[in-house]
C-alpha positions as CSV (number, residue, x, y, z in Angstrom):
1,X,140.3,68.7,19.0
2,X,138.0,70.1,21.8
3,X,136.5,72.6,23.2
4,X,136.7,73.3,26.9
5,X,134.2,76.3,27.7
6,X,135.4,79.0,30.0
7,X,133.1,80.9,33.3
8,X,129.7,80.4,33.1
9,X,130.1,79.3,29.1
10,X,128.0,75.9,27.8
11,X,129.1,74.0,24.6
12,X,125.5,73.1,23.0
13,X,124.9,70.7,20.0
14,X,121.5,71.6,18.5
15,X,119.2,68.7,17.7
16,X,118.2,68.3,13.9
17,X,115.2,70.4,12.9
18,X,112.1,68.3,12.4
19,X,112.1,67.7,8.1
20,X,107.9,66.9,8.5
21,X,105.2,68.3,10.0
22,X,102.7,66.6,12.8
23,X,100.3,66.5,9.4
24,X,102.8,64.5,7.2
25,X,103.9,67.3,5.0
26,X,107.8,67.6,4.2
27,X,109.5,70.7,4.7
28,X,111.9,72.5,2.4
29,X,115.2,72.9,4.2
30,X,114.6,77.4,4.2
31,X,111.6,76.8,5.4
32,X,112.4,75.0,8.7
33,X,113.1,76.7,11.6
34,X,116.5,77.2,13.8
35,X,115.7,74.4,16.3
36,X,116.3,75.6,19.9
37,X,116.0,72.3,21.5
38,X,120.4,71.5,22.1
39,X,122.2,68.7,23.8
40,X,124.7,70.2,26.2
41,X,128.4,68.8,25.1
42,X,130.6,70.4,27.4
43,X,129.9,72.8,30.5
44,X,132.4,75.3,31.8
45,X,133.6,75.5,35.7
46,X,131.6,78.7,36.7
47,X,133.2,80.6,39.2
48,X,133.3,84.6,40.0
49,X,131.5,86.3,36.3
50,X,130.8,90.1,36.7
51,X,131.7,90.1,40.7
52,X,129.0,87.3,41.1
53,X,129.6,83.6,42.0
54,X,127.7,81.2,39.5
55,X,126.8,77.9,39.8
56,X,126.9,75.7,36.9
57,X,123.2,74.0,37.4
58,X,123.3,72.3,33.7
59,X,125.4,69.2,33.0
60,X,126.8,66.6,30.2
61,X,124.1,65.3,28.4
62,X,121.4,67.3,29.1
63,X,118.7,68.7,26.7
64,X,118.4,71.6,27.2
65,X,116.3,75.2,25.3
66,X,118.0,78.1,24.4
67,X,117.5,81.6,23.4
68,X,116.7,81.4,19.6
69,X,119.2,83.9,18.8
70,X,122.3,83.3,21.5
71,X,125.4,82.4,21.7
72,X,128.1,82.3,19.5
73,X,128.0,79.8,16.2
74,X,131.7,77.1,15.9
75,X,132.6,74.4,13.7
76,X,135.0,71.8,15.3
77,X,135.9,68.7,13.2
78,X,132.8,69.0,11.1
79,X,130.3,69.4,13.4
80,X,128.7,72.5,14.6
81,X,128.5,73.8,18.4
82,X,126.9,76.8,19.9
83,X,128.7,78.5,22.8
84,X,126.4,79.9,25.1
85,X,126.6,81.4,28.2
86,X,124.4,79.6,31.1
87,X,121.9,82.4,31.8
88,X,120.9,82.0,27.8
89,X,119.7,78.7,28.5
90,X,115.8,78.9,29.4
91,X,114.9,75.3,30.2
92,X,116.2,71.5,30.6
93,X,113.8,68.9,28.7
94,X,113.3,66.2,30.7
């Protein structure tokens, strides 16, 4: 199965959550963080949303950050996706 994102919607895969700290120390798995660092899976067609024409400027592949709280949670054949709508996105890693 698939997911095709609709409008200005991003399918987002979020990178693992670092299990060590810069200093060596391991961290319990409630004490890390959400990680907002994601790798963009699928990107939808953009096109008229709310009376305004938007361009899609992410693409396949791309790391990108999100908002920490956006977008909506999905499980697809075991693995976990974020759904996100392009304007939640803040910045592409390079």
């Amino acid at each position: 199965m698939t997911i095709k994102p609709l409008a200005d919607r991003v399918v987002v895969k979020l990178v693992e959550a670092e299990e060590k700290t810069k200093t060596g120390i391991i961290l319990t798995a409630a004490s890390q963080e959400k990680p907002q660092i994601a790798e963009v899976v699928a990107v939808g067609p953009g096109g008229l949303v709310d009376g305004k024409e938007i361009l899609m400027t992410v693409k396949v592949g791309d790391k990108v950050i999100t908002s920490k709280y956006s977008g909506t949670e999905v499980k697809c054949d075991g693995t976990e996706y974020n759904i996100v709508r392009q304007s939640d996105i803040l910045a592409i890693v390079e």
